[in-house]
N, C-alpha and C positions, 0 to 999 in steps of 0.2 A: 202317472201313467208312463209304460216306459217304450222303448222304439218298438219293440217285438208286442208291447198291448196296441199299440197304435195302428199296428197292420191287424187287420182284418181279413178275415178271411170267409167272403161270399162266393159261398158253393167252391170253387174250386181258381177262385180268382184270387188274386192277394191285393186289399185295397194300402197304398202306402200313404204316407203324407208327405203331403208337396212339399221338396227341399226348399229352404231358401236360397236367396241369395247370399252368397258371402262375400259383401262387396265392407267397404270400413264401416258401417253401422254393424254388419255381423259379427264382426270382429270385435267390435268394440261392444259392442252387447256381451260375448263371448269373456271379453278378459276382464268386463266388470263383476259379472258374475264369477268368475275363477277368483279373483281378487276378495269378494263378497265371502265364498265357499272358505277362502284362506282366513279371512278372521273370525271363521266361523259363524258368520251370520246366517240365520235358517233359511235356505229357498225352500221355493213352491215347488210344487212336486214336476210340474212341467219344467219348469226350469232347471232343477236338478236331472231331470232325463237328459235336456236339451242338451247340458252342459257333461253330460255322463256318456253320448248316443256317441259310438266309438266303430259305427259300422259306415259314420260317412266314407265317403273316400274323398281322402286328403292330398291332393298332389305336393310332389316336393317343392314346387315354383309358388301354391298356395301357404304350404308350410314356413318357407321362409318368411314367407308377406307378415303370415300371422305372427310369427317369432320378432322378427324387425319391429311390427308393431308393438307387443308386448315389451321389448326390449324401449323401443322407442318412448312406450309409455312410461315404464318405469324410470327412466332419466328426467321425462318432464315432472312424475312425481317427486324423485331425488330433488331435483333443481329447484321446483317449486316449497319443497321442506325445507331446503337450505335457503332461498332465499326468503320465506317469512322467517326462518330463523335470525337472520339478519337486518330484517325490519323488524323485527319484534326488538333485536338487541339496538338496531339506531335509535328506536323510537325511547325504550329506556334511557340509556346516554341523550338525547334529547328533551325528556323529562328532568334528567338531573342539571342537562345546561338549563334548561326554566327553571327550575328550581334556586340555584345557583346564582344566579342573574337578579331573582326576587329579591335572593339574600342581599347580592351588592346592591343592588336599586335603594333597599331597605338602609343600608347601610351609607351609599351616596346623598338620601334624601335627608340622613340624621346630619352627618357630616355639615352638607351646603345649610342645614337651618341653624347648626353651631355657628359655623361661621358666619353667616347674614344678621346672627346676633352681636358677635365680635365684631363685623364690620359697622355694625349701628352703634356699639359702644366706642371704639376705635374713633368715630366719624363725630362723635359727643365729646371723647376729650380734648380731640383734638380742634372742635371749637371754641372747647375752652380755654385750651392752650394758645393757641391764637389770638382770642380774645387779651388773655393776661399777658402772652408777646405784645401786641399792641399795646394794652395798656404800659407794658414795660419799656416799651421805645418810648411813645408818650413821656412816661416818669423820667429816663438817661437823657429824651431833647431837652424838655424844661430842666436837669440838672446843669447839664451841656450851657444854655441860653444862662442861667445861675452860674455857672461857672466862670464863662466867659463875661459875664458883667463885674464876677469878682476880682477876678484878673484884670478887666481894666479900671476899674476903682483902689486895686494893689497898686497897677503900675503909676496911677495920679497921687496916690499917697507919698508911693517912695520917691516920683520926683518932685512933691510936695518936700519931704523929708531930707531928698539929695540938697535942696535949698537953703533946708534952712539949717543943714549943716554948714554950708557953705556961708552961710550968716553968722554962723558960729565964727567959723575962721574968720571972718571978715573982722 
């Protein structure tokens, strides 16, 4: 239906329809549907009137309001584009550091179980090195204690022998 089917005309009266208000819901009704019309999405037929009705009268002080608006709104949509465009690209780069992270995780958890194997072997030879040190000091005292007895069983022989050289001369 369009403004001109809207008035009516009884006997010689003209019936119009009550303007609305055009306060920020009109407006913003107004440049959804302008928005709507721009990507070619089908309106209703009142609404394509509504949005077509070109005999309001528009003041200049109204026109800017509308303009600012539209203008206004288009930056929040710009802003809002670009900012999920940026959350969309953190949240990827945040995916690949998870991902990432898995890997090393994967790669720290292989690592620390090599080595707690190597330190459980490390920790076994070196018991048994220890062991065979021990036993090995062990073995050097008793030669040590064996040595020293042989030494002093040398020294009683030779001056056993310094004797009985000296018996000799005698």
């Amino acid at each position: 239906m369009t403004v001109d089917e809207a008035r009516e005309t009884v006997g010689s009266q003209v019936v119009q329809k009550p303007k609305r208000v055009k306060d920020s819901t009109y407006h913003k009704e107004k440049m959804l549907l302008c928005k709507q019309a721009e990507k070619g999405v089908p309106l209703q037929t009142e609404q394509s009137d509504w949005l077509a009705d070109t005999d309001e009268e528009i003041d200049d002080q109204e026109l800017e309001a509308h303009t600012a608006i539209w203008q206004r709104s288009r930056r929040l949509i710009k802003n809002s584009e670009d900012e999920r465009a940026v959350l969309a690209n953190l949240i990827a780069n945040l995916k690949l550091d998870v991902d990432e992270n898995k890997k090393i995780q994967k790669q720290l958890k292989k690592a620390n179980t090599s080595l707690t194997q190597e330190l459980k072997e490390c920790k076994s030879i070196l018991a048994v090195t220890s062991k065979t040190l021990g036993d090995s000091n062990g073995i050097r005292d008793s030669c040590l204690i064996t040595l020293q007895n042989k030494q002093s069983e040398f020294e009683r022989y030779k001056a056993l022998n310094d004797r009985t050289v000296d018996y000799d001369k005698l």
